[in-house]
C-alpha positions, -999 to +999 in steps of 0.1 A: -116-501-272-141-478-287-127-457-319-131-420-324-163-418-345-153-401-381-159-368-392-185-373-424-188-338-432-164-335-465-133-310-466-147-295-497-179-288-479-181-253-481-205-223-487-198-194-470-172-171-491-141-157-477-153-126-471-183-138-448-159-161-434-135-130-423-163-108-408-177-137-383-140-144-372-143-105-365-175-106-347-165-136-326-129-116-318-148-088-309-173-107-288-144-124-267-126-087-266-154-076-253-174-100-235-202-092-254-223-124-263-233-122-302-261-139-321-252-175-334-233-175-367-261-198-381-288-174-377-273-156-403-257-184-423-281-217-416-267-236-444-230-230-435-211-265-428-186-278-405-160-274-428-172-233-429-173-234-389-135-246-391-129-216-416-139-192-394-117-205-363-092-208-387-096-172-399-102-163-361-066-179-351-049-158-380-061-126-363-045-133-325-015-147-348-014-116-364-014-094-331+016-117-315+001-145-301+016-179-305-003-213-314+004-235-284-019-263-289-054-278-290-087-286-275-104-317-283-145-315-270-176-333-275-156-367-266-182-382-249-217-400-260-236-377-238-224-344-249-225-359-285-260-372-283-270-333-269-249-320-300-268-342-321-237-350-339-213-383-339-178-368-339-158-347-315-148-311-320-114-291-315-103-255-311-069-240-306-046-228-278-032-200-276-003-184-251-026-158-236-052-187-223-031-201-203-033-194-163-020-199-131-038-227-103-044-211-076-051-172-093-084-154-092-100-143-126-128-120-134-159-139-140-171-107-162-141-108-188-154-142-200-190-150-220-210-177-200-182-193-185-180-227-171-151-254-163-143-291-173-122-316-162-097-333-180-060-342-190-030-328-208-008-340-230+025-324-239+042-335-270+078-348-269+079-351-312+052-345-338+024-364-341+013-370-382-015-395-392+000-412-421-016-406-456-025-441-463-017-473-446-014-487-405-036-457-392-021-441-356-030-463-324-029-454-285+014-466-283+017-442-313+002-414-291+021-419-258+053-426-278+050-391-290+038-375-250+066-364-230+041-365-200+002-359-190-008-339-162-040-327-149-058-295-163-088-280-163-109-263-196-127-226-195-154-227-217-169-200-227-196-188-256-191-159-277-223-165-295-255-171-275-260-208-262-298-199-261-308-165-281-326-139-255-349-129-280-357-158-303-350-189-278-330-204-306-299-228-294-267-228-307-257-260-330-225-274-334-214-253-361-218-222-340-199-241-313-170-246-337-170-217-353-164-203-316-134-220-314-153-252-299-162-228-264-125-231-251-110-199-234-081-211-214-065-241-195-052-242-163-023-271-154-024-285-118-010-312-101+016-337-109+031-345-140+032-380-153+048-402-182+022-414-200+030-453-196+034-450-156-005-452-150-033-465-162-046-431-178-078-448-184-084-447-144-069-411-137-100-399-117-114-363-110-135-352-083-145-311-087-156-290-060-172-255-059-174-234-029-167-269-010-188-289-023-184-316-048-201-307-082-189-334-109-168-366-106-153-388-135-129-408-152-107-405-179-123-436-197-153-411-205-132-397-232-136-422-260-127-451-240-093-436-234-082-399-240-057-406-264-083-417-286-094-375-286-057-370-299-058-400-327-092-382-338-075-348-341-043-360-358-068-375-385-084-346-390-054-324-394-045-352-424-077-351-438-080-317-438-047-308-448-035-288-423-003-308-409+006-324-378+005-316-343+038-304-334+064-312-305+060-294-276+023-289-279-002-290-254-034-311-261-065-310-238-081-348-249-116-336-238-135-334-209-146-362-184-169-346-166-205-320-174-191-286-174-193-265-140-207-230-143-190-200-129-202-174-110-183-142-095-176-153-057-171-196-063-136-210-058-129-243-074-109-274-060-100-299-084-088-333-068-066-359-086-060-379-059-019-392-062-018-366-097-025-337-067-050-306-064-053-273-072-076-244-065-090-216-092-113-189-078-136-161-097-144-127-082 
């Protein structure tokens, strides 16, 4: 099976100073708050790394921390060669989860409350015990990931962008870094469907087929992640080691990245997202 690719960018990687590194986390709050798309964090900072872009969802995490918000898990994105090869990058991404983006199947949100929003398909795991990369040695495989899932079950990403994915006035894209630095585009999870152990199917061939306003819009396979989606969670758990910044904890949710394109929103579409035997469940937008 195919590895995650590495990160190469180094830990110590870093230019942008605290203070900078506090008022983007503030601008991208705001932004969110808001719904109020802001210019790209590397228009103003083009030589900031990824190790920077990771400091200021870091930094951006402390503030909804700070107001009463608890970490409940991760996002893993950019998991497959498409979406990397558009990213012009070689690794995945990941953002965090908090308790205030999760939300019901089957509710209606307000398209307007999120920047550019769009959905992606993909699966959940929930953590029975922590999950640590060893510091030197055997390095974690796929059995060391489901040993630690108490079950997978389907769910669907809302993406959204707090900085401009194209800038109105300069036609400038957003990079990766900006995409990181806005906690890699995730906004919420919704859970649907059926709950599964991890060993009783083949989550390789857990298939997806979503439909908006009836029609089908993107299909896919688990496989798309990395060959297997808990190779998305092996990626992560490296990352935290590398970077110093623990394990991923019991009772955590992890999204192991998308397996479709992502579906765009608009006020009026209701979505139907089909597992086949793992169930279905609806999500509308006014």
């Amino acid at each position: 099976m195919n590895e995650p690719a590495a990160d190469n960018t180094a830990v110590n990687d870093i230019t942008l100073t605290d203070g900078e590194v506090g008022s983007e986390a503030a601008l991208l709050d705001e932004a969110e708050s808001s719904a109020e798309q802001i210019r790209q964090t590397t228009s103003v900072y083009p030589d900031m790394t990824m190790a920077d872009a990771y400091r200021v969802q870091d930094a951006w995490l402390n503030r909804k921390l700070a107001r009463g918000r608890t970490l409940i898990g991760h996002k893993i994105g950019l998991t497959s060669r498409a979406m990397q090869a558009a990213m012009n990058i070689t690794t995945p991404d990941s953002g965090f989860l908090t308790d205030d983006m999760v939300f019901v199947p089957g509710s209606t949100l307000s398209a307007a409350r999120f920047c550019d929003p769009k959905l992606e398909i993909e699966l959940a795991f929930v953590l029975a015990s922590d999950l640590e990369a060893p510091s030197e040695g055997t390095d974690l495989t796929i059995d060391d990931v489901l040993d630690a899932t108490e079950y997978v079950v389907p769910a669907v990403e809302l993406i959204a962008a707090r900085s401009f994915r194209r800038d109105p006035r300069t036609g400038r894209t957003r990079t990766v870094i900006d995409t990181i630095s806005d906690n890699a585009a995730d906004a919420g999870i919704i859970y649907g469907g059926e709950r599964v152990a991890p060993r009783s199917v083949d989550l390789r061939w857990i298939g997806a087929l979503g439909y908006r306003n009836g029609i089908v819009e993107e299909s896919g396979v688990a496989a798309g992640v990395l060959d297997h989606p808990a190779n998305g969670i092996i990626w992560l758990a490296n990352r935290y080691r590398e970077t110093g910044a623990g394990r991923l904890e019991a009772g955590q949710t992890i999204l192991a990245g998308s397996f479709t394109r992502p579906i765009d929103v608009r006020p009026g579409d209701v979505f139907r997202f089909d597992y086949g035997r793992l169930g279905r469940f609806e999500l509308a937008f006014d």
